[in-house]
C-alpha positions in Angstrom: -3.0 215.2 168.4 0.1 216.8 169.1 -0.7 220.2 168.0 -4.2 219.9 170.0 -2.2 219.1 173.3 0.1 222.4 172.5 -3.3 224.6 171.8 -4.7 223.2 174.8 -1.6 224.1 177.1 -1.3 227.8 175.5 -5.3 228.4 176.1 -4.2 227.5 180.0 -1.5 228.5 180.6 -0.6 232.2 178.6 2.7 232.4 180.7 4.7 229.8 179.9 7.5 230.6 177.9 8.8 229.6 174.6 11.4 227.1 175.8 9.7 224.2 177.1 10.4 222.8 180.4 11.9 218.7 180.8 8.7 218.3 181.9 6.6 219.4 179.0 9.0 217.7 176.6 8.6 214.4 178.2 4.9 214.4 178.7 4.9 215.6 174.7 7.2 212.0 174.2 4.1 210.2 176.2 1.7 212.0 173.9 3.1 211.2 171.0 4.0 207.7 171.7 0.3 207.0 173.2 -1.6 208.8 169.8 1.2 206.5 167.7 -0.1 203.1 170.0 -3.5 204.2 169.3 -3.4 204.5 165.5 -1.6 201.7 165.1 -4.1 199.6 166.9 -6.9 200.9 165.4 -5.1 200.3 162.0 -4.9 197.4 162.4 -8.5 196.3 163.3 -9.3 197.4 159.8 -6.5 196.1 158.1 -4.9 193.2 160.2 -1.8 191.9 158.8 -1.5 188.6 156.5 -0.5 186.3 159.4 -2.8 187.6 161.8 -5.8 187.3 160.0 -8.0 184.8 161.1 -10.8 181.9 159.1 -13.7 182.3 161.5 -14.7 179.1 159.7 -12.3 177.3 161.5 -8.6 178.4 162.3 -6.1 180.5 161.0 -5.9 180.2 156.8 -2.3 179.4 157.0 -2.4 176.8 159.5 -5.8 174.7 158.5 -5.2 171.7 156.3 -6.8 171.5 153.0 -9.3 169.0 152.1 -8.4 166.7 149.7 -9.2 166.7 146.6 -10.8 162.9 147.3 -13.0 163.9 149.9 -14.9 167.0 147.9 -18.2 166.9 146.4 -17.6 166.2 143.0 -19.8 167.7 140.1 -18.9 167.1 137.0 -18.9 169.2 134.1 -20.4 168.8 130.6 -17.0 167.9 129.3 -16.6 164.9 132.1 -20.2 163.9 130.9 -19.0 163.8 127.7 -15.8 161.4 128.4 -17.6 159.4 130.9 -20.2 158.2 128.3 -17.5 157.8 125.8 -15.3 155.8 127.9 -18.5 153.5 128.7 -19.2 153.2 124.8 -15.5 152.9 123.7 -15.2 149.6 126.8 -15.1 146.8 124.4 -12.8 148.2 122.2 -9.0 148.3 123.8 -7.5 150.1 121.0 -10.1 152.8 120.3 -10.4 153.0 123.9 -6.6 153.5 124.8 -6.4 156.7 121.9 -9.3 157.8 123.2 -7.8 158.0 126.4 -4.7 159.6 124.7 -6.7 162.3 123.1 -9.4 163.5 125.7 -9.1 161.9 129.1 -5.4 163.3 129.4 -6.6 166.6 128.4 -9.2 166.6 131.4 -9.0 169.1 134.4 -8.0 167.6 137.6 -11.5 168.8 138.5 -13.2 166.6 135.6 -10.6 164.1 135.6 -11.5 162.9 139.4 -15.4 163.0 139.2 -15.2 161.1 135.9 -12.9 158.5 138.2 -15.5 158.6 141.0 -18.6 158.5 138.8 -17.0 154.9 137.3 -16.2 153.7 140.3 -19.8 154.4 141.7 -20.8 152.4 138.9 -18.8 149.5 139.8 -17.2 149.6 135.8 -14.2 147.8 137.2 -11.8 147.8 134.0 -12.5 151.4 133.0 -11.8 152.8 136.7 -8.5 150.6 136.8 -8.2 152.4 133.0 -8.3 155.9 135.2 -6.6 155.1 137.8 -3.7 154.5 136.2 -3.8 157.7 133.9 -4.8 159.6 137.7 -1.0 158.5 139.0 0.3 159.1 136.1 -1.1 163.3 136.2 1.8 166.1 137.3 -0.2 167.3 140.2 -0.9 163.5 141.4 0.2 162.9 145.4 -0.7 159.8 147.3 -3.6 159.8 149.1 -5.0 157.5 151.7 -9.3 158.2 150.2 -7.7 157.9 147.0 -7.0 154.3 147.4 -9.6 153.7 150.1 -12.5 154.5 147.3 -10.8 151.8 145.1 -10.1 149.0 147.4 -13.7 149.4 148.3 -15.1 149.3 144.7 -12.8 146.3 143.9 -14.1 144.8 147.2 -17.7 145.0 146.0 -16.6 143.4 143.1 -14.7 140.4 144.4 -11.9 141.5 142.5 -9.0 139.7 144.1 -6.1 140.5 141.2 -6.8 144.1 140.6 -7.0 144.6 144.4 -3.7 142.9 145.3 -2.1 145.1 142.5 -3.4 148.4 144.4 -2.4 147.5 147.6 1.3 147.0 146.3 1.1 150.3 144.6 -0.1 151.8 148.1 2.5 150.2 149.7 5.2 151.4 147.1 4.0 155.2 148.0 4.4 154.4 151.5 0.7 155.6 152.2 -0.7 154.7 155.7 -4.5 154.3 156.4 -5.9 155.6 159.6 -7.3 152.4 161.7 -11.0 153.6 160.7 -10.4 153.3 157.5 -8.9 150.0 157.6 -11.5 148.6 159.3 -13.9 149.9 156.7 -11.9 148.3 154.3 -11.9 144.6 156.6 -15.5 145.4 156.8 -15.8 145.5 152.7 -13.9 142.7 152.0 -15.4 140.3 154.4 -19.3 141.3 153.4 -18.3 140.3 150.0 -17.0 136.5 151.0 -13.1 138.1 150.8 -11.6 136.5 153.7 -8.2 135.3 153.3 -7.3 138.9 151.4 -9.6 140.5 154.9 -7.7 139.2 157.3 -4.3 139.9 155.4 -5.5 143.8 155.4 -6.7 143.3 159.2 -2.9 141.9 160.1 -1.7 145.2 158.0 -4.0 147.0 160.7 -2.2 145.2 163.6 1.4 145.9 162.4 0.4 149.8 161.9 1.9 152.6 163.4 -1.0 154.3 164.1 -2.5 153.3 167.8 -5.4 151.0 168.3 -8.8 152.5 168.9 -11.7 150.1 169.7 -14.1 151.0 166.9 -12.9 149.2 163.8 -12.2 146.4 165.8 -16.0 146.5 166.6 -16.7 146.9 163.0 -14.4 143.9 161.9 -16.0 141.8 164.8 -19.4 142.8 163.2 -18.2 141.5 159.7 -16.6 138.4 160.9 -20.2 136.8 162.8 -20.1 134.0 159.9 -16.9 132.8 160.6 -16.6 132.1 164.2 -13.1 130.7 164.2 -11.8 133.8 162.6 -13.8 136.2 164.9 -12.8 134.8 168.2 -8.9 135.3 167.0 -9.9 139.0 166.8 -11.9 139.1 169.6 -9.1 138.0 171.7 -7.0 140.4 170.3 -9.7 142.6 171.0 -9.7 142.0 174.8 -6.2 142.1 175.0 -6.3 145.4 173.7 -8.9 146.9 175.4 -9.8 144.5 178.5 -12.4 147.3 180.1 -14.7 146.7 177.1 -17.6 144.2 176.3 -18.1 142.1 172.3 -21.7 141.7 171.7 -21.7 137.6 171.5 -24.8 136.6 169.4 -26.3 132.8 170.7 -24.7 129.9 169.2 -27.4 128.8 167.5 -28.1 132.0 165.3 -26.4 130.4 162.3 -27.2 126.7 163.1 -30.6 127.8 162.8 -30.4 129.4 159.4 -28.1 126.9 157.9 -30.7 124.6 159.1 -33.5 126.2 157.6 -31.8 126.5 154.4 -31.5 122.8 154.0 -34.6 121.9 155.4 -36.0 124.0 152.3 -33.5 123.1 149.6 -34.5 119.5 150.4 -38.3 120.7 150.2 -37.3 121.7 147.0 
Protein backbone atom coordinates (compact mmCIF):
# COMPACT_ATOMS: atom_id res chain seq x y z
CA UNK A 1 0.00 0.00 0.00
CA UNK A 2 2.67 2.13 1.00
CA UNK A 3 4.84 1.88 -2.00
CA UNK A 4 1.51 2.37 -4.31
CA UNK A 5 0.81 5.78 -2.38
CA UNK A 6 4.67 6.74 -3.16
CA UNK A 7 4.26 5.66 -7.09
CA UNK A 8 1.13 7.42 -7.15
CA UNK A 9 2.63 10.77 -5.80
CA UNK A 10 5.82 10.55 -8.14
CA UNK A 11 3.39 9.85 -11.35
CA UNK A 12 1.81 13.45 -10.09
CA UNK A 13 3.92 15.21 -8.93
CA UNK A 14 7.69 14.81 -10.92
CA UNK A 15 8.94 17.89 -8.86
CA UNK A 16 8.95 17.08 -5.62
CA UNK A 17 12.08 16.56 -4.10
CA UNK A 18 13.79 13.72 -2.44
CA UNK A 19 13.37 14.98 1.16
CA UNK A 20 9.87 14.72 2.05
CA UNK A 21 7.92 17.47 3.36
CA UNK A 22 6.13 17.23 7.35
CA UNK A 23 3.30 16.96 5.43
CA UNK A 24 3.95 13.93 3.27
CA UNK A 25 5.53 12.19 6.18
CA UNK A 26 2.44 12.54 8.34
CA UNK A 27 -0.10 11.64 5.68
CA UNK A 28 2.42 8.44 4.96
CA UNK A 29 1.86 7.79 9.13
CA UNK A 30 -2.13 7.99 8.24
CA UNK A 31 -1.52 5.63 5.41
CA UNK A 32 0.18 3.23 7.02
CA UNK A 33 -1.83 3.20 10.14
CA UNK A 34 -5.27 3.08 8.07
CA UNK A 35 -3.77 -0.13 5.58
CA UNK A 36 -2.53 -1.65 9.18
CA UNK A 37 -6.54 -1.10 10.70
CA UNK A 38 -7.69 -2.53 7.57
CA UNK A 39 -5.70 -5.78 7.59
CA UNK A 40 -6.12 -6.41 10.88
CA UNK A 41 -9.82 -6.17 10.55
CA UNK A 42 -10.09 -8.16 7.74
CA UNK A 43 -7.87 -10.77 9.50
CA UNK A 44 -9.71 -11.17 11.79
CA UNK A 45 -13.12 -11.90 9.97
CA UNK A 46 -11.35 -15.01 8.85
CA UNK A 47 -9.60 -15.91 11.70
CA UNK A 48 -11.39 -14.35 14.83
CA UNK A 49 -9.62 -14.84 18.00
CA UNK A 50 -10.50 -17.82 20.65
CA UNK A 51 -12.67 -15.48 22.91
CA UNK A 52 -14.27 -13.79 20.25
CA UNK A 53 -15.61 -16.49 18.42
CA UNK A 54 -19.09 -17.03 18.74
CA UNK A 55 -21.79 -20.57 18.98
CA UNK A 56 -24.44 -19.33 16.55
CA UNK A 57 -26.25 -22.25 18.17
CA UNK A 58 -26.72 -20.31 21.11
CA UNK A 59 -24.05 -17.97 22.90
CA UNK A 60 -20.51 -17.71 23.14
CA UNK A 61 -18.70 -21.41 23.66
CA UNK A 62 -17.04 -20.29 26.70
CA UNK A 63 -19.88 -18.84 28.43
CA UNK A 64 -22.87 -21.47 27.63
CA UNK A 65 -23.43 -24.06 30.29
CA UNK A 66 -23.07 -27.66 29.47
CA UNK A 67 -25.79 -30.04 29.50
CA UNK A 68 -25.62 -32.58 31.90
CA UNK A 69 -24.78 -35.57 31.41
CA UNK A 70 -28.50 -36.63 33.03
CA UNK A 71 -30.42 -34.81 30.70
CA UNK A 72 -28.74 -36.26 27.19
CA UNK A 73 -30.23 -38.85 25.06
CA UNK A 74 -28.76 -41.80 26.14
CA UNK A 75 -27.94 -44.75 23.65
CA UNK A 76 -26.35 -47.46 24.76
CA UNK A 77 -23.71 -49.38 23.31
CA UNK A 78 -23.31 -53.17 22.75
CA UNK A 79 -21.17 -53.41 25.84
CA UNK A 80 -24.02 -51.61 28.13
CA UNK A 81 -26.44 -54.18 26.34
CA UNK A 82 -24.30 -56.68 27.39
CA UNK A 83 -24.10 -55.67 31.31
CA UNK A 84 -27.63 -54.60 31.40
CA UNK A 85 -28.87 -58.19 30.56
CA UNK A 86 -26.27 -59.63 32.85
CA UNK A 87 -27.11 -57.53 35.78
CA UNK A 88 -30.99 -58.58 35.17
CA UNK A 89 -29.86 -62.40 35.03
CA UNK A 90 -27.20 -62.17 37.81
CA UNK A 91 -30.42 -60.26 40.34
CA UNK A 92 -31.10 -63.16 42.52
CA UNK A 93 -27.73 -63.89 43.16
CA UNK A 94 -25.97 -61.20 45.62
CA UNK A 95 -22.66 -62.65 45.47
CA UNK A 96 -22.28 -63.39 41.75
CA UNK A 97 -23.98 -60.20 41.29
CA UNK A 98 -21.63 -57.93 43.57
CA UNK A 99 -18.21 -59.61 41.51
CA UNK A 100 -19.92 -59.12 38.66
CA UNK A 101 -20.30 -55.65 39.42
CA UNK A 102 -16.53 -55.64 40.42
CA UNK A 103 -15.35 -56.96 37.18
CA UNK A 104 -17.52 -55.24 34.38
CA UNK A 105 -19.88 -52.53 35.55
CA UNK A 106 -16.77 -50.66 37.17
CA UNK A 107 -15.00 -50.92 33.95
CA UNK A 108 -18.01 -49.19 32.06
CA UNK A 109 -17.63 -45.76 30.27
CA UNK A 110 -19.37 -43.00 31.99
CA UNK A 111 -21.25 -42.98 28.59
CA UNK A 112 -22.36 -46.77 29.14
CA UNK A 113 -22.28 -46.64 32.73
CA UNK A 114 -25.34 -43.95 32.86
CA UNK A 115 -27.65 -45.38 30.09
CA UNK A 116 -27.27 -48.87 31.66
CA UNK A 117 -28.52 -46.76 35.10
CA UNK A 118 -31.32 -45.12 33.07
CA UNK A 119 -32.34 -48.19 31.06
CA UNK A 120 -32.97 -49.94 34.87
CA UNK A 121 -34.60 -47.41 36.18
CA UNK A 122 -37.00 -47.11 33.15
CA UNK A 123 -37.68 -50.62 33.98
CA UNK A 124 -38.61 -49.91 37.41
CA UNK A 125 -35.74 -52.94 38.62
CA UNK A 126 -35.61 -51.12 41.90
CA UNK A 127 -32.60 -53.20 43.70
CA UNK A 128 -30.34 -53.26 40.67
CA UNK A 129 -30.74 -49.32 40.02
CA UNK A 130 -30.06 -48.69 43.88
CA UNK A 131 -27.04 -51.53 42.93
CA UNK A 132 -25.85 -48.55 40.26
CA UNK A 133 -26.47 -45.88 41.86
CA UNK A 134 -24.31 -46.52 44.43
CA UNK A 135 -21.25 -47.63 42.13
CA UNK A 136 -22.40 -44.02 39.92
CA UNK A 137 -21.28 -41.93 43.30
CA UNK A 138 -18.88 -43.84 43.85
CA UNK A 139 -17.06 -43.07 39.91
CA UNK A 140 -13.95 -40.22 39.84
CA UNK A 141 -15.83 -38.01 37.49
CA UNK A 142 -19.20 -38.27 39.67
CA UNK A 143 -20.60 -34.51 40.75
CA UNK A 144 -24.08 -34.05 42.27
CA UNK A 145 -26.64 -33.43 40.15
CA UNK A 146 -30.20 -32.19 40.82
CA UNK A 147 -31.75 -34.87 37.37
CA UNK A 148 -29.46 -37.27 38.81
CA UNK A 149 -31.56 -37.67 41.89
CA UNK A 150 -34.73 -36.34 40.41
CA UNK A 151 -34.80 -39.62 37.89
CA UNK A 152 -34.51 -41.76 41.17
CA UNK A 153 -36.82 -40.28 43.49
CA UNK A 154 -39.31 -40.64 40.73
CA UNK A 155 -38.63 -44.38 39.97
CA UNK A 156 -38.67 -45.12 43.71
CA UNK A 157 -41.95 -43.06 43.76
CA UNK A 158 -43.60 -45.32 41.19
CA UNK A 159 -42.62 -47.96 43.22
CA UNK A 160 -43.86 -47.01 46.62
CA UNK A 161 -40.53 -47.45 47.85
CA UNK A 162 -40.54 -45.53 51.15
CA UNK A 163 -36.91 -46.83 52.63
CA UNK A 164 -34.81 -46.59 49.54
CA UNK A 165 -36.32 -43.18 48.99
CA UNK A 166 -35.67 -41.72 52.39
CA UNK A 167 -32.04 -43.01 52.07
CA UNK A 168 -31.63 -40.79 48.75
CA UNK A 169 -33.00 -37.92 49.98
CA UNK A 170 -30.40 -37.94 52.92
CA UNK A 171 -27.67 -38.56 50.52
CA UNK A 172 -29.10 -35.37 48.45
CA UNK A 173 -29.16 -33.52 51.35
CA UNK A 174 -25.54 -34.55 52.39
CA UNK A 175 -24.27 -33.08 48.79
CA UNK A 176 -26.06 -30.06 49.55
CA UNK A 177 -27.96 -30.30 46.09
CA UNK A 178 -31.04 -27.93 45.69
CA UNK A 179 -33.97 -28.81 43.28
CA UNK A 180 -35.51 -26.03 41.30
CA UNK A 181 -39.38 -25.54 42.50
CA UNK A 182 -40.51 -27.43 39.14
CA UNK A 183 -38.82 -30.13 39.83
CA UNK A 184 -40.02 -30.42 43.30
CA UNK A 185 -43.33 -30.21 42.37
CA UNK A 186 -42.87 -33.05 39.91
CA UNK A 187 -41.53 -34.92 42.57
CA UNK A 188 -44.87 -33.96 45.11
CA UNK A 189 -46.77 -34.76 42.10
CA UNK A 190 -45.03 -38.49 41.90
CA UNK A 191 -45.24 -39.27 45.29
CA UNK A 192 -48.84 -38.32 45.85
CA UNK A 193 -50.24 -40.36 42.49
CA UNK A 194 -48.69 -43.30 44.02
CA UNK A 195 -50.71 -42.99 47.64
CA UNK A 196 -47.15 -41.46 49.18
CA UNK A 197 -48.46 -38.80 51.28
CA UNK A 198 -46.89 -38.30 54.50
CA UNK A 199 -43.23 -38.68 52.56
CA UNK A 200 -45.31 -35.85 49.71
CA UNK A 201 -45.95 -33.43 51.97
CA UNK A 202 -42.48 -33.75 53.80
CA UNK A 203 -40.83 -33.07 50.19
CA UNK A 204 -43.60 -30.24 49.55
CA UNK A 205 -42.51 -28.48 53.16
CA UNK A 206 -38.64 -28.99 51.71
CA UNK A 207 -40.21 -26.90 48.67
CA UNK A 208 -41.48 -24.18 51.16
CA UNK A 209 -38.23 -23.82 53.17
CA UNK A 210 -36.21 -23.48 49.74
CA UNK A 211 -34.13 -20.76 48.69
CA UNK A 212 -35.22 -20.68 45.41
CA UNK A 213 -38.46 -18.23 44.91
CA UNK A 214 -41.97 -19.47 44.56
CA UNK A 215 -43.45 -19.58 41.14
CA UNK A 216 -47.14 -20.60 40.81
CA UNK A 217 -46.91 -23.65 38.60
CA UNK A 218 -45.81 -26.51 40.88
CA UNK A 219 -48.09 -25.30 43.27
CA UNK A 220 -50.74 -25.86 40.58
CA UNK A 221 -49.36 -29.20 39.94
CA UNK A 222 -49.27 -30.32 43.73
CA UNK A 223 -52.88 -28.83 44.02
CA UNK A 224 -53.73 -31.18 40.93
CA UNK A 225 -52.22 -34.30 42.86
CA UNK A 226 -53.66 -33.49 46.19
CA UNK A 227 -57.86 -33.54 44.76
CA UNK A 228 -58.26 -36.95 46.98
CA UNK A 229 -57.26 -35.54 49.97
CA UNK A 230 -59.13 -32.38 50.63
CA UNK A 231 -57.83 -31.57 54.03
CA UNK A 232 -54.37 -31.66 52.74
CA UNK A 233 -55.10 -29.66 49.53
CA UNK A 234 -56.89 -26.77 51.15
CA UNK A 235 -53.53 -26.26 53.49
CA UNK A 236 -51.73 -25.75 50.24
CA UNK A 237 -54.20 -23.93 48.56
CA UNK A 238 -54.06 -21.44 51.28
CA UNK A 239 -50.55 -21.18 51.04
CA UNK A 240 -51.24 -20.93 47.56
CA UNK A 241 -53.32 -17.70 47.89
CA UNK A 242 -51.08 -16.26 50.23
CA UNK A 243 -48.48 -16.54 47.87
CA UNK A 244 -49.96 -15.44 44.89
CA UNK A 245 -53.45 -13.71 45.89
CA UNK A 246 -54.05 -12.34 41.98
CA UNK A 247 -54.55 -16.02 40.93
CA UNK A 248 -57.60 -18.49 40.78
CA UNK A 249 -57.44 -22.76 42.09
CA UNK A 250 -59.67 -24.66 39.87
CA UNK A 251 -62.19 -26.06 42.89
CA UNK A 252 -63.84 -29.29 41.52
CA UNK A 253 -67.83 -29.72 43.14
CA UNK A 254 -67.93 -31.34 46.44
CA UNK A 255 -69.56 -34.10 45.42
CA UNK A 256 -67.03 -35.39 42.69
CA UNK A 257 -65.57 -37.95 45.12
CA UNK A 258 -68.82 -38.56 47.16
CA UNK A 259 -70.06 -39.73 44.01
CA UNK A 260 -67.48 -42.20 43.17
CA UNK A 261 -66.92 -43.53 46.62
CA UNK A 262 -70.52 -44.00 46.46
CA UNK A 263 -70.65 -45.81 43.34
CA UNK A 264 -67.89 -48.05 44.49
CA UNK A 265 -69.88 -49.32 47.39
CA UNK A 266 -73.00 -49.39 45.80
CA UNK A 267 -71.19 -52.05 43.40
CA UNK A 268 -69.04 -53.84 45.91
CA UNK A 269 -72.25 -54.57 47.81
CA UNK A 270 -73.79 -55.62 44.28
CA UNK A 271 -71.11 -57.88 44.34
Amino acid sequence: MLRLLQNLLRRTSPNITAAPSSSSSSSSVVSSSRSFFLRTTFSNHLHPHPRWRRDFSGGSAASRPSLSIWRRKKEMSKEGLMVAKELKRLGSDPFRLDRFIRSHVSRLLKSDLVSVLVELQRQDLVFLSMKLYDVVRKEIWYRPDMFFYRDMLMMLARNKKVDEAKLVWQDLKSEEVLFDQHTFGDIVRAFLDNGLTSEAMEIYDEMRRSPDPPISLPFRVILKGLLPYPDLREKVRDEFLKLFPGMMVYDPPEDLFEFGGQEWKTDSEDD
